[in-house]
mmCIF file of the N, C-alpha and C atoms, coordinates in Angstrom:
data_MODEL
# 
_entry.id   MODEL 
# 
loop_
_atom_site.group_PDB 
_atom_site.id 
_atom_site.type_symbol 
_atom_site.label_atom_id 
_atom_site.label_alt_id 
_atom_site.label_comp_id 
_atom_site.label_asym_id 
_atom_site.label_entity_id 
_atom_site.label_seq_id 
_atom_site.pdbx_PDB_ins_code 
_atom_site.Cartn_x 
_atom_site.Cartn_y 
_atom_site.Cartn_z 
_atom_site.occupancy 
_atom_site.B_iso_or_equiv 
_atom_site.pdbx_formal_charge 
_atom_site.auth_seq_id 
_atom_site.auth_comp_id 
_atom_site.auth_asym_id 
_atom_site.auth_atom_id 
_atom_site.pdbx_PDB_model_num 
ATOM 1   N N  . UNK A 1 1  ? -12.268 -14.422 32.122  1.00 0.00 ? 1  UNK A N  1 
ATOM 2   C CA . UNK A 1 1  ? -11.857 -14.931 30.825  1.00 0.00 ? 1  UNK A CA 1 
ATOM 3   C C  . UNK A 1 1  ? -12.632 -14.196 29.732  1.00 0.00 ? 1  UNK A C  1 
ATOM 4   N N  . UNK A 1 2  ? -12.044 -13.927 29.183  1.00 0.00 ? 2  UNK A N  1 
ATOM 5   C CA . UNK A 1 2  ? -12.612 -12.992 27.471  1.00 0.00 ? 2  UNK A CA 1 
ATOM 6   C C  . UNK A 1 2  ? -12.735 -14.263 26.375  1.00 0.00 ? 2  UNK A C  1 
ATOM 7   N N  . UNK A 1 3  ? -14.523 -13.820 26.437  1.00 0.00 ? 3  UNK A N  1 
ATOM 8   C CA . UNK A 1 3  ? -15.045 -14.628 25.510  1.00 0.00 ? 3  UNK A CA 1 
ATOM 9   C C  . UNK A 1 3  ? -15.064 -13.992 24.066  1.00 0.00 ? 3  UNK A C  1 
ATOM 10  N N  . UNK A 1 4  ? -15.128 -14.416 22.764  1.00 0.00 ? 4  UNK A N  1 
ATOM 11  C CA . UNK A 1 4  ? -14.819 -14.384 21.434  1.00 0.00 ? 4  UNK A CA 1 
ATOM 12  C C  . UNK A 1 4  ? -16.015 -13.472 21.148  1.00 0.00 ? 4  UNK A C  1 
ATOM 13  N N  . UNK A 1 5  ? -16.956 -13.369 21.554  1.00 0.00 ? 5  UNK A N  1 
ATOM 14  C CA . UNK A 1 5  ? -18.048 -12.097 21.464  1.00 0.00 ? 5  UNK A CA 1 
ATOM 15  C C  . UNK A 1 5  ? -17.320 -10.948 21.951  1.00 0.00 ? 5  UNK A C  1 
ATOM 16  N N  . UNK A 1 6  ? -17.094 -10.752 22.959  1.00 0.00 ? 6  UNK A N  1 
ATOM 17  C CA . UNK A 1 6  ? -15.967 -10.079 23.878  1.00 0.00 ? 6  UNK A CA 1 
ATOM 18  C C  . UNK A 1 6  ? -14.827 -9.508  23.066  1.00 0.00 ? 6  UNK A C  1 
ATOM 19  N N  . UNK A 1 7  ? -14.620 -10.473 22.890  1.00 0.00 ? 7  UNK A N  1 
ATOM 20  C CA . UNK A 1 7  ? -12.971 -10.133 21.712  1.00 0.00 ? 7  UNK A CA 1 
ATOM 21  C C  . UNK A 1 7  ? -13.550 -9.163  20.184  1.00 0.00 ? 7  UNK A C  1 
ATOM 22  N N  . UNK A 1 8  ? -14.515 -9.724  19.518  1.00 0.00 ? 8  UNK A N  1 
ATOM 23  C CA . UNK A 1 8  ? -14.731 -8.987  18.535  1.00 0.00 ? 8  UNK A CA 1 
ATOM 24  C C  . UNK A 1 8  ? -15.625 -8.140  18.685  1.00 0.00 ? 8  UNK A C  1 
ATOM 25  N N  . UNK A 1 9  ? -16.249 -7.177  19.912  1.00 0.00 ? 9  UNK A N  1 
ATOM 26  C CA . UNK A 1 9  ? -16.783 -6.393  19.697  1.00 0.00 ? 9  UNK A CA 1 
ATOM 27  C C  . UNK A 1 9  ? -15.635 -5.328  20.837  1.00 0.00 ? 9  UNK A C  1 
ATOM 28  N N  . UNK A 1 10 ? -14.903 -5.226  21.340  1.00 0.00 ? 10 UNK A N  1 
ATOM 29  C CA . UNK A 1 10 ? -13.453 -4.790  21.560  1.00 0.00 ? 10 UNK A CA 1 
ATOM 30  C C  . UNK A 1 10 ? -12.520 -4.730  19.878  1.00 0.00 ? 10 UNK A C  1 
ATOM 31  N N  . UNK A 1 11 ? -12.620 -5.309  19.424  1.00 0.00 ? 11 UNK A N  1 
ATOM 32  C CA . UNK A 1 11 ? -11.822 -5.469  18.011  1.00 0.00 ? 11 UNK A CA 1 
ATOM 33  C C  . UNK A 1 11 ? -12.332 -4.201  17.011  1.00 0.00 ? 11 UNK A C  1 
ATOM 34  N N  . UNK A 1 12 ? -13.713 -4.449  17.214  1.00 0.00 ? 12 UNK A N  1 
ATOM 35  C CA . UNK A 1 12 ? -14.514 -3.495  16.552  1.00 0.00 ? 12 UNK A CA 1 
ATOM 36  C C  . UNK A 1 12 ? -14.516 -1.769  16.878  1.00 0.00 ? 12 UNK A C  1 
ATOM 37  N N  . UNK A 1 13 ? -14.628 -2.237  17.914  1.00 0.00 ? 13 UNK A N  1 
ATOM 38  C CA . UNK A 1 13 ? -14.571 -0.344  18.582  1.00 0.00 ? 13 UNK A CA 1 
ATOM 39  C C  . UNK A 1 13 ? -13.314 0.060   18.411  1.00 0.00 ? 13 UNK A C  1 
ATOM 40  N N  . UNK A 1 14 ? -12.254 -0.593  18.581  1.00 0.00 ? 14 UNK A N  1 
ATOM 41  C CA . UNK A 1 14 ? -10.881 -0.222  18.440  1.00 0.00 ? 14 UNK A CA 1 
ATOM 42  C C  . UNK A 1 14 ? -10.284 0.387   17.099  1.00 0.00 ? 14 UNK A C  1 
ATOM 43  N N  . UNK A 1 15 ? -11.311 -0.356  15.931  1.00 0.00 ? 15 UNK A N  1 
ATOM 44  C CA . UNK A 1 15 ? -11.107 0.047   15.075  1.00 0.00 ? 15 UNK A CA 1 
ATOM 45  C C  . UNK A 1 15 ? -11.466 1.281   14.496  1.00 0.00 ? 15 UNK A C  1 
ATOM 46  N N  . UNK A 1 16 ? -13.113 1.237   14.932  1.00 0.00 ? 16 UNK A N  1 
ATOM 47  C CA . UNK A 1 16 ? -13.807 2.619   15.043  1.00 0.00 ? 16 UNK A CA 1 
ATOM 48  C C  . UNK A 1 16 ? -12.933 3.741   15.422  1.00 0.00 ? 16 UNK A C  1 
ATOM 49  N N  . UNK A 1 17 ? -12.116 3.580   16.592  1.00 0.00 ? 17 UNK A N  1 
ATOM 50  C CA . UNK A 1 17 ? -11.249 4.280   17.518  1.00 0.00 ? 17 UNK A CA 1 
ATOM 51  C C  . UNK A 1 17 ? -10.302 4.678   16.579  1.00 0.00 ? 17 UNK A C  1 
ATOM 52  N N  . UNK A 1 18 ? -9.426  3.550   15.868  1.00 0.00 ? 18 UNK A N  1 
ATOM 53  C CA . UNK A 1 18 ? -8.617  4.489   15.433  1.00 0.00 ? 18 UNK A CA 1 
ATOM 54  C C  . UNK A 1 18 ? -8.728  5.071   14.199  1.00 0.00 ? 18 UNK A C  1 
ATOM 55  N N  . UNK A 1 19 ? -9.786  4.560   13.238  1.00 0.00 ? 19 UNK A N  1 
ATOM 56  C CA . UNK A 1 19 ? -10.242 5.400   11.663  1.00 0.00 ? 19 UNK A CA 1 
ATOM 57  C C  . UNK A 1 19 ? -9.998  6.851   12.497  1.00 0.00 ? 19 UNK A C  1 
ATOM 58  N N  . UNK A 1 20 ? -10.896 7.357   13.816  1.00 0.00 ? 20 UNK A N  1 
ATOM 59  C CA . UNK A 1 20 ? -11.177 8.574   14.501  1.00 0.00 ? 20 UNK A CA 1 
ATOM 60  C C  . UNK A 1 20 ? -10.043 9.033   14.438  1.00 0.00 ? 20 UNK A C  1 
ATOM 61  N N  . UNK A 1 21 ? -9.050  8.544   15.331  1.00 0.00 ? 21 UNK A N  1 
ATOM 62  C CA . UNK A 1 21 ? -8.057  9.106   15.429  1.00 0.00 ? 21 UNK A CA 1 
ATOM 63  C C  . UNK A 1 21 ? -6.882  9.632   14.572  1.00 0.00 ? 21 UNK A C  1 
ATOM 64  N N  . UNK A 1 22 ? -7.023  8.558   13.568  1.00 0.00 ? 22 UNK A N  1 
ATOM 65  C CA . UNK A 1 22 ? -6.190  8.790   12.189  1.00 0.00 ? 22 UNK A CA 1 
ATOM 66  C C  . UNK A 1 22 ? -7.021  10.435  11.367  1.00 0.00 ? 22 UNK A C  1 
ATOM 67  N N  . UNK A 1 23 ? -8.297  10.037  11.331  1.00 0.00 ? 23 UNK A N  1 
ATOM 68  C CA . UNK A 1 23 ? -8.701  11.599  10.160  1.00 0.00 ? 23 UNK A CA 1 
ATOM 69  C C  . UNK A 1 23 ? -8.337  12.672  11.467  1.00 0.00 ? 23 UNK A C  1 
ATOM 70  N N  . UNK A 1 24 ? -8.638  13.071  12.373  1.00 0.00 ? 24 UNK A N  1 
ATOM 71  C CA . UNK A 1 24 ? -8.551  14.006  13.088  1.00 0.00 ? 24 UNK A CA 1 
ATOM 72  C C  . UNK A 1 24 ? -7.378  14.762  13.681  1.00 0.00 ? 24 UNK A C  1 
ATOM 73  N N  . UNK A 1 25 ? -6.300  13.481  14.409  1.00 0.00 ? 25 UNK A N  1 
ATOM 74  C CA . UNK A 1 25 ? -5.058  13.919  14.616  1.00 0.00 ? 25 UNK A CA 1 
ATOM 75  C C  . UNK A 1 25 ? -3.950  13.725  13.287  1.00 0.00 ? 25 UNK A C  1 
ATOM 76  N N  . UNK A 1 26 ? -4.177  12.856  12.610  1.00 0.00 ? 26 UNK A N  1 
ATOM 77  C CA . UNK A 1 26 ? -3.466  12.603  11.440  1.00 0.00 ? 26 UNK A CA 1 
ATOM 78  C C  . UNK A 1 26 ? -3.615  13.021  10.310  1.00 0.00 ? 26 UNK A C  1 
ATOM 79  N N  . UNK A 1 27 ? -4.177  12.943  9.990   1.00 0.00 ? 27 UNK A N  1 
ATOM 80  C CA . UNK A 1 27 ? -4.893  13.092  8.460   1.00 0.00 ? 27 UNK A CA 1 
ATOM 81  C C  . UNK A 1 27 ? -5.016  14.930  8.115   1.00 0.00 ? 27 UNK A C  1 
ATOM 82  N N  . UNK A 1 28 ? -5.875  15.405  9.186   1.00 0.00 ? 28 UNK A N  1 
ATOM 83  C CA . UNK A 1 28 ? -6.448  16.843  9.422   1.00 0.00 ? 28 UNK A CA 1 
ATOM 84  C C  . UNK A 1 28 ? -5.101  17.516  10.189  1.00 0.00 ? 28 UNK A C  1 
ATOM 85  N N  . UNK A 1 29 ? -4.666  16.958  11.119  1.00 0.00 ? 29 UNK A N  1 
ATOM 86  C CA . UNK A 1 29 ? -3.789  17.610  11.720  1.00 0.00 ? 29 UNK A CA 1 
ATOM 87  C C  . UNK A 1 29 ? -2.221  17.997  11.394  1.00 0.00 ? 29 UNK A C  1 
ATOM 88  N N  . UNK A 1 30 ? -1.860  17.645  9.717   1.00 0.00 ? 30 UNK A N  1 
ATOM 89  C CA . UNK A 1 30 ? -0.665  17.821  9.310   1.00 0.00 ? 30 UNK A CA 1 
ATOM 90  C C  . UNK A 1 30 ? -0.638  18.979  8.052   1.00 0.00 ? 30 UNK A C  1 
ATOM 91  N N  . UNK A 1 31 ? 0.512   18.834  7.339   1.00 0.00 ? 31 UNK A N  1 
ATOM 92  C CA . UNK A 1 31 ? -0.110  19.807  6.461   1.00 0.00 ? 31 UNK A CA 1 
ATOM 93  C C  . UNK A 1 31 ? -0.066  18.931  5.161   1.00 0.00 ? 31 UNK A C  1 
ATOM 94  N N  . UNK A 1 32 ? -0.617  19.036  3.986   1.00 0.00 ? 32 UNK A N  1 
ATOM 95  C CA . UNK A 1 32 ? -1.304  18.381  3.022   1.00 0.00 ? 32 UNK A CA 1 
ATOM 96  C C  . UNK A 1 32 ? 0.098   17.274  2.672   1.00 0.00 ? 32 UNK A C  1 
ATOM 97  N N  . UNK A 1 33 ? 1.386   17.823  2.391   1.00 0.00 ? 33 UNK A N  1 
ATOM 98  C CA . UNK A 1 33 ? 2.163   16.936  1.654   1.00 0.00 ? 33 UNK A CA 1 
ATOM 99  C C  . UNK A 1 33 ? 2.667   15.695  2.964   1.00 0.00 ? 33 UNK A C  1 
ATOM 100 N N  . UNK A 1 34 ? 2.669   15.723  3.989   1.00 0.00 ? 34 UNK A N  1 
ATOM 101 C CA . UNK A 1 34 ? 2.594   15.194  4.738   1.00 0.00 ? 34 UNK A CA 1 
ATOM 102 C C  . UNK A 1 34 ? 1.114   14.001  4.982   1.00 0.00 ? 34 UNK A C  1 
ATOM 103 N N  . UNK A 1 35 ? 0.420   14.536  4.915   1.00 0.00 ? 35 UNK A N  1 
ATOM 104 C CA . UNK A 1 35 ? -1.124  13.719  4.593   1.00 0.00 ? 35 UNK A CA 1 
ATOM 105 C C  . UNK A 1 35 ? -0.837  12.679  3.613   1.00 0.00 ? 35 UNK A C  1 
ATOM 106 N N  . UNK A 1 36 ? -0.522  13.145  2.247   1.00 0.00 ? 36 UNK A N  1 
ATOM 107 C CA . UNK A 1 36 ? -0.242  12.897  0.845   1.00 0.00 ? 36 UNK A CA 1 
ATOM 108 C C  . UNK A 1 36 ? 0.787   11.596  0.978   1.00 0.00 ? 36 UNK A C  1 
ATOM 109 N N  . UNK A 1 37 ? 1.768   11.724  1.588   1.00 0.00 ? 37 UNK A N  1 
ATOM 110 C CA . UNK A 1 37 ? 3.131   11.191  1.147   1.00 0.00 ? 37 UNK A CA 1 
ATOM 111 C C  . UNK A 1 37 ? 2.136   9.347   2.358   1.00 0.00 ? 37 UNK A C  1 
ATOM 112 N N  . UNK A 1 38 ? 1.885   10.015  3.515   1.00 0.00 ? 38 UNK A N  1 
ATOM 113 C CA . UNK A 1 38 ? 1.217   8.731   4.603   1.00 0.00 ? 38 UNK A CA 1 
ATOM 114 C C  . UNK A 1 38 ? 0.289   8.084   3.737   1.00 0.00 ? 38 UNK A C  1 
ATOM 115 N N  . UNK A 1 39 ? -0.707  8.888   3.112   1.00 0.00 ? 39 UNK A N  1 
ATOM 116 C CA . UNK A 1 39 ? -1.603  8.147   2.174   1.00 0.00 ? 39 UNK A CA 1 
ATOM 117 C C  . UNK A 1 39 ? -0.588  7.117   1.184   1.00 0.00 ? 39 UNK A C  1 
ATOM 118 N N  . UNK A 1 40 ? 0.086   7.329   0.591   1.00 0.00 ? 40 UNK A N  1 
ATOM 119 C CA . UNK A 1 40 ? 0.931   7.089   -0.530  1.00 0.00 ? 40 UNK A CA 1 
ATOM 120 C C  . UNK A 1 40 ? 1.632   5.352   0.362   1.00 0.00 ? 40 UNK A C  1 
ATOM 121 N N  . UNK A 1 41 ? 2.526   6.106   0.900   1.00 0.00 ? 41 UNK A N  1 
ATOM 122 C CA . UNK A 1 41 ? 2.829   4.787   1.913   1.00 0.00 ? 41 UNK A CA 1 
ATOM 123 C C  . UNK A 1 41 ? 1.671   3.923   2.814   1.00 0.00 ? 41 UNK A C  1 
ATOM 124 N N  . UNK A 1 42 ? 0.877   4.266   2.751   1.00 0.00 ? 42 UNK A N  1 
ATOM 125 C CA . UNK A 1 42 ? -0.374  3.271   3.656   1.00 0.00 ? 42 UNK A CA 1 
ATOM 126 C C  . UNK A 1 42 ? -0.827  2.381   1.813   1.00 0.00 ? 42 UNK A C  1 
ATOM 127 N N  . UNK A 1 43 ? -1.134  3.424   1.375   1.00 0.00 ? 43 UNK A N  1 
ATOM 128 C CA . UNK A 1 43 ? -1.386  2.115   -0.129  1.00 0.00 ? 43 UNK A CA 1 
ATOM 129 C C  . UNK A 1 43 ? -0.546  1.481   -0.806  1.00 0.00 ? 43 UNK A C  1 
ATOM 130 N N  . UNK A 1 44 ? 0.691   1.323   -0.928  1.00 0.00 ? 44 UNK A N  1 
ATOM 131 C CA . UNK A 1 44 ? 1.836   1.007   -0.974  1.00 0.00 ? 44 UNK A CA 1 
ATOM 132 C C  . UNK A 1 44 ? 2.044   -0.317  -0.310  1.00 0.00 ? 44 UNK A C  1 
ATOM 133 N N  . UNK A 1 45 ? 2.081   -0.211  1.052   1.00 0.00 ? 45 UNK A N  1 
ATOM 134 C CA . UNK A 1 45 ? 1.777   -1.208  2.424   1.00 0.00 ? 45 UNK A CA 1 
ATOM 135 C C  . UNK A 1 45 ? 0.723   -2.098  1.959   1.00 0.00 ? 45 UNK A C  1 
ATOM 136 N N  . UNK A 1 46 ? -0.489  -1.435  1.317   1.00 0.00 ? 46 UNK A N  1 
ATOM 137 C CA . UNK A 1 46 ? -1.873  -2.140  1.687   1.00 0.00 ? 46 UNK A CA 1 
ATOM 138 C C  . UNK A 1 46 ? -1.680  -3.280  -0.224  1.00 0.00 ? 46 UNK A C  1 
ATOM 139 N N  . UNK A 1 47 ? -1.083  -2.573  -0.751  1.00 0.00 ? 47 UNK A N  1 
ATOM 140 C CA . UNK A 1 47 ? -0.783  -3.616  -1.664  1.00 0.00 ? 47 UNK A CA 1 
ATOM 141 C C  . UNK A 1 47 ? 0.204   -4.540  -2.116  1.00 0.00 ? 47 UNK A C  1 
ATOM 142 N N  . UNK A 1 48 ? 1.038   -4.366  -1.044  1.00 0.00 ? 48 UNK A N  1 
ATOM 143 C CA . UNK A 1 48 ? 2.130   -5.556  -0.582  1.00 0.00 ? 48 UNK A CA 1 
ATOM 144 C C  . UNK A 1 48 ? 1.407   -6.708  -0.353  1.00 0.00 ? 48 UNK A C  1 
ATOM 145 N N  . UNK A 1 49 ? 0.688   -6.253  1.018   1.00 0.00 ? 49 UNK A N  1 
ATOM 146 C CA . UNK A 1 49 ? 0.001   -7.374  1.761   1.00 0.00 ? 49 UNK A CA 1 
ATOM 147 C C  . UNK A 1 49 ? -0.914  -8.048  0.907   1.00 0.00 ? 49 UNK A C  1 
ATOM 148 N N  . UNK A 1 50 ? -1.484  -7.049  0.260   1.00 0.00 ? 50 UNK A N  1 
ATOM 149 C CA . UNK A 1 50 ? -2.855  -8.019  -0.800  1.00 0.00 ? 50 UNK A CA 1 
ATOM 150 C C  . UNK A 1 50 ? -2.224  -8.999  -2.000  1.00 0.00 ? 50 UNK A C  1 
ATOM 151 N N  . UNK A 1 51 ? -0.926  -8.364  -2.616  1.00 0.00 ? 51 UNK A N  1 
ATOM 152 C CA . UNK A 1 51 ? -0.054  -9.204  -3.267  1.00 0.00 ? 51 UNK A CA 1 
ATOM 153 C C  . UNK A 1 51 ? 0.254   -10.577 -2.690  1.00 0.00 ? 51 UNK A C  1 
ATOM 154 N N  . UNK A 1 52 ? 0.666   -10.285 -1.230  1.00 0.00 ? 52 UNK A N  1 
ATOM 155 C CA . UNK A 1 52 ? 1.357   -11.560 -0.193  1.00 0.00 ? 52 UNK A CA 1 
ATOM 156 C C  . UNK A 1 52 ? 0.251   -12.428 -0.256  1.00 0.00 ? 52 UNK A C  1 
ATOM 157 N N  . UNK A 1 53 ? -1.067  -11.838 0.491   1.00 0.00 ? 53 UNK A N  1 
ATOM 158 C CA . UNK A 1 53 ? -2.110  -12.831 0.574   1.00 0.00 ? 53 UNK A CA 1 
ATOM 159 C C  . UNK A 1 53 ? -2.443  -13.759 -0.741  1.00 0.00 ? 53 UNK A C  1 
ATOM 160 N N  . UNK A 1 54 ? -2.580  -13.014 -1.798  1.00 0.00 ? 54 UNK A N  1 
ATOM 161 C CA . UNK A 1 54 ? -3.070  -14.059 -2.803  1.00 0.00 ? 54 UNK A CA 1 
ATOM 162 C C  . UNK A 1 54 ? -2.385  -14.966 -3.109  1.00 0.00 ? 54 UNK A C  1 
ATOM 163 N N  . UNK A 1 55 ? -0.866  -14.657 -3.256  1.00 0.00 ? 55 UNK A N  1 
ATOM 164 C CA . UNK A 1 55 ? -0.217  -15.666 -3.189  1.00 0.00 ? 55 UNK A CA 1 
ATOM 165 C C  . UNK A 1 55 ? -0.380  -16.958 -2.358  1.00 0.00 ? 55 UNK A C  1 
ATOM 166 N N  . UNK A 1 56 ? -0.195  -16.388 -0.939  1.00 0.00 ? 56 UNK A N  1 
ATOM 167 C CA . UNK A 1 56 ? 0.006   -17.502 0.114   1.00 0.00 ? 56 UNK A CA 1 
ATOM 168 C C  . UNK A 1 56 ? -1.123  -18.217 0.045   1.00 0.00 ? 56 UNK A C  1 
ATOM 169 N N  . UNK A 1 57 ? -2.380  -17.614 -0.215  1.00 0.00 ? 57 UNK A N  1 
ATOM 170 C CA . UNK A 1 57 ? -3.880  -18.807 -0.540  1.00 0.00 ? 57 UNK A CA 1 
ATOM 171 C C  . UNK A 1 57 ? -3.907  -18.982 -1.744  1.00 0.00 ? 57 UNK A C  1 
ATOM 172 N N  . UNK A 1 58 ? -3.026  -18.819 -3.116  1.00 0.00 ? 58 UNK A N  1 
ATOM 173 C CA . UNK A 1 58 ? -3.162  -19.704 -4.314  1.00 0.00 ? 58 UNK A CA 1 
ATOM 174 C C  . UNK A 1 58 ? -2.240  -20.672 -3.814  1.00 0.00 ? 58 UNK A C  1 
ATOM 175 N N  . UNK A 1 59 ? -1.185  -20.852 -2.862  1.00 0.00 ? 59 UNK A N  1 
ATOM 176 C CA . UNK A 1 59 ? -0.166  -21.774 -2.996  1.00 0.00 ? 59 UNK A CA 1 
ATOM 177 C C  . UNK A 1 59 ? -1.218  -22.745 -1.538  1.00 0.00 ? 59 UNK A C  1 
ATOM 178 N N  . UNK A 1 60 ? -1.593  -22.414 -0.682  1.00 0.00 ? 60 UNK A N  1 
ATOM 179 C CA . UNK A 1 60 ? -2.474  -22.909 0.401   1.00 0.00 ? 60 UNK A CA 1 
ATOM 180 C C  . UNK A 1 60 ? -3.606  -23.956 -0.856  1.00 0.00 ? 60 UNK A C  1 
ATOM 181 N N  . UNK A 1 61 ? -4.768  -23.518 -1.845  1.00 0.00 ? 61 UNK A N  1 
ATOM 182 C CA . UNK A 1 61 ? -5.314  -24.235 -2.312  1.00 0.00 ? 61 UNK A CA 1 
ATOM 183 C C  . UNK A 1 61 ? -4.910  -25.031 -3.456  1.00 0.00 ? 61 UNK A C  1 
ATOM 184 N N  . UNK A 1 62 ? -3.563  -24.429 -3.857  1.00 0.00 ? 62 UNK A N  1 
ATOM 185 C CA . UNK A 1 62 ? -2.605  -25.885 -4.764  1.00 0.00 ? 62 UNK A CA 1 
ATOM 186 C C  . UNK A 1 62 ? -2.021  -26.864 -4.255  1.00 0.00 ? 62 UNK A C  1 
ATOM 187 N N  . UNK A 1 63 ? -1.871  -26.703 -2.486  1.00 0.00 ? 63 UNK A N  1 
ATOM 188 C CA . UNK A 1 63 ? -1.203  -27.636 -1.518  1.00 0.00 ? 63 UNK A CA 1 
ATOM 189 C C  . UNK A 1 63 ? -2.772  -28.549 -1.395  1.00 0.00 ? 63 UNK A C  1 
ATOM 190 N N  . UNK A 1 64 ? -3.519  -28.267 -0.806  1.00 0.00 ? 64 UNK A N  1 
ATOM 191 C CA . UNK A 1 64 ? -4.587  -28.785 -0.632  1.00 0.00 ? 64 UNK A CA 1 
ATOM 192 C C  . UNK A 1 64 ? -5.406  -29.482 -1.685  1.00 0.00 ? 64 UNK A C  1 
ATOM 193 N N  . UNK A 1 65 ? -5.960  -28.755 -2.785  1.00 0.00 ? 65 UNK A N  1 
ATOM 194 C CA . UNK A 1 65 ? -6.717  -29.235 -4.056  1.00 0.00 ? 65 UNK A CA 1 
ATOM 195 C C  . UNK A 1 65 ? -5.794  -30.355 -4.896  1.00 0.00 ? 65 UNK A C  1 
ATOM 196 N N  . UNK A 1 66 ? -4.645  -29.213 -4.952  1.00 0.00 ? 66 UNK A N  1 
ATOM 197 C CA . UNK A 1 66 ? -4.318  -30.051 -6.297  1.00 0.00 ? 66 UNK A CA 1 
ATOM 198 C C  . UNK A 1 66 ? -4.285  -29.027 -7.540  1.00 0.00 ? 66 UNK A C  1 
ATOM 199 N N  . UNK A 1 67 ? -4.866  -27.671 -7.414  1.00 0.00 ? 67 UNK A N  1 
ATOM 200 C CA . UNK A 1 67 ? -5.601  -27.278 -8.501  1.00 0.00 ? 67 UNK A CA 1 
ATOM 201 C C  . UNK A 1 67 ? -4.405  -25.931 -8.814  1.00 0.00 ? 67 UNK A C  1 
ATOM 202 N N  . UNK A 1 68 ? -4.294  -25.838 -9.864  1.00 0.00 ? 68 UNK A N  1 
ATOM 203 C CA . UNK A 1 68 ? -3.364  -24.508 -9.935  1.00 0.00 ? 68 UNK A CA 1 
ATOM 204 C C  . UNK A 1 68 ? -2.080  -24.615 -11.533 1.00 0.00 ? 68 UNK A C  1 
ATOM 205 N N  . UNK A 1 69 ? -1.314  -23.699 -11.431 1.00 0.00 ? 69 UNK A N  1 
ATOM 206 C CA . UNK A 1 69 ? -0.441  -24.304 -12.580 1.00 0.00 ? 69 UNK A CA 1 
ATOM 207 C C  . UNK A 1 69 ? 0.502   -25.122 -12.268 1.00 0.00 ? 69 UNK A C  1 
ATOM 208 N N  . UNK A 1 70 ? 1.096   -24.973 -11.443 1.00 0.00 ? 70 UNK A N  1 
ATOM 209 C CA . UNK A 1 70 ? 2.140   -25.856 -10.533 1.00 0.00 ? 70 UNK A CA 1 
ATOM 210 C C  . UNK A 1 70 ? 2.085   -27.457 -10.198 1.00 0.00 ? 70 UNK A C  1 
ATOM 211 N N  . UNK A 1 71 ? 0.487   -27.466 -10.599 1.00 0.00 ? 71 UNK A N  1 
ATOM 212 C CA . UNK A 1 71 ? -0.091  -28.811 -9.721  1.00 0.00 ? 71 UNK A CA 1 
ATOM 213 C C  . UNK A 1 71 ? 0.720   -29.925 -11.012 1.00 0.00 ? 71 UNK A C  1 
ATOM 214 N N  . UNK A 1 72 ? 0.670   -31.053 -10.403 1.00 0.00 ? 72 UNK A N  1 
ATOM 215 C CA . UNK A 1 72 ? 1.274   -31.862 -10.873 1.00 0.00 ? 72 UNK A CA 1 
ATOM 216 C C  . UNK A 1 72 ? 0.447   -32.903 -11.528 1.00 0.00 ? 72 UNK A C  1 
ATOM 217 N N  . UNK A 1 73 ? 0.584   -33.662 -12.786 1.00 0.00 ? 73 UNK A N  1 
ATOM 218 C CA . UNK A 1 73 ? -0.653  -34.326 -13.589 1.00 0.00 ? 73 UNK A CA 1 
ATOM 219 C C  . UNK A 1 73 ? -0.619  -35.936 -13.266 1.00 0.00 ? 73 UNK A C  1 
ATOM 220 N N  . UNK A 1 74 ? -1.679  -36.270 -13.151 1.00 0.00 ? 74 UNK A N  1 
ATOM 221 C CA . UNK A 1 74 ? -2.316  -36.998 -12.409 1.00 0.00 ? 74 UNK A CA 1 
ATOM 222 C C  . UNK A 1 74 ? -1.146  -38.482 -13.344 1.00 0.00 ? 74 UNK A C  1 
ATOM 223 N N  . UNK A 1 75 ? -1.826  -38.330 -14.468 1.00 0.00 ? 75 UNK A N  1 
ATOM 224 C CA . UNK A 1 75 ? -0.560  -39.604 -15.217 1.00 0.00 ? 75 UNK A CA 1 
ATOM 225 C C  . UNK A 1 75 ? 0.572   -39.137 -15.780 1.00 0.00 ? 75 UNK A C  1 
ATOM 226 N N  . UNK A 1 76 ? 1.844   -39.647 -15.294 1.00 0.00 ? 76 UNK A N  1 
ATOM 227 C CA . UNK A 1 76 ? 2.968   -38.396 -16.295 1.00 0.00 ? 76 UNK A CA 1 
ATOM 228 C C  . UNK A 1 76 ? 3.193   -39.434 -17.407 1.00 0.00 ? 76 UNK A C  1 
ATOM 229 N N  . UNK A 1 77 ? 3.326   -38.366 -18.403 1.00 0.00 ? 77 UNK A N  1 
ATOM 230 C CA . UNK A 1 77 ? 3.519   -39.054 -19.696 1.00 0.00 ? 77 UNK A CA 1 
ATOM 231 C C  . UNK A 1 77 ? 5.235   -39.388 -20.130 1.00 0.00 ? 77 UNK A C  1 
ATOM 232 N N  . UNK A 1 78 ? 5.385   -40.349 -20.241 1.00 0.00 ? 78 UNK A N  1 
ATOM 233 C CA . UNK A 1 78 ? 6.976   -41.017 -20.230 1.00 0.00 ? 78 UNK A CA 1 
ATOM 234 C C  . UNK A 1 78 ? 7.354   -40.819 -22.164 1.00 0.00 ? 78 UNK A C  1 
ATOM 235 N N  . UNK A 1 79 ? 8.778   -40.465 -22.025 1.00 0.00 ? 79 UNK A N  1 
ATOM 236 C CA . UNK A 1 79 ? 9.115   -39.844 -23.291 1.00 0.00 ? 79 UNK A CA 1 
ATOM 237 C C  . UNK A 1 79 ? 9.532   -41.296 -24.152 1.00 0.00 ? 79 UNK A C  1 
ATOM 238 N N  . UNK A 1 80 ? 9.060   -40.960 -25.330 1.00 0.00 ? 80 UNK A N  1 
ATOM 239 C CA . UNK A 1 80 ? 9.568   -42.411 -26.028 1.00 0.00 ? 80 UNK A CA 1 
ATOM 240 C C  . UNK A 1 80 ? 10.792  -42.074 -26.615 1.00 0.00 ? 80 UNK A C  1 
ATOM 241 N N  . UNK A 1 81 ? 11.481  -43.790 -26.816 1.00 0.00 ? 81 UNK A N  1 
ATOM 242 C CA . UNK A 1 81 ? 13.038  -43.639 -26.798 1.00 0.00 ? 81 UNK A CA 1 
ATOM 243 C C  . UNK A 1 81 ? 12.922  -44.403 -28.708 1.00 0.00 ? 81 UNK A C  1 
# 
């Protein structure tokens, strides 16, 4: 059984592993506009996801707190007639 020490120091090297593999066979091994265009699309990618995330944990701590613009006020104020 693979213990969670286990798991993240496998997690770790893997990663090590592939930064390696990316500058050497990838990165080094193409020719520049090719390099260029992967860079371009990897940050592209990498700021989707960072977009997605903030979202999904501002809407995660407005579900939870309460706190946010969305959140709803504690006394609602009734319109006079």
């Amino acid at each position: 059984m693979v213990t969670v020490i286990d798991f993240v120091v496998q997690l770790l090297t893997s990663v090590v592993s592939l930064v390696e593999i990316f500058l050497t066979d990838v990165l080094l091994g193409v020719d520049p506009i090719t390099a260029i265009s992967f860079l371009v699309g990897a940050g592209l990618t990498t700021a989707a996801v960072a977009v997605l995330g903030y979202l999904a944990l501002g809407a995660l701590v407005n579900q939870l707190t309460g706190l946010g613009s969305s959140a709803r006020e504690s006394t609602p104020e009734r319109a006079a007639r």
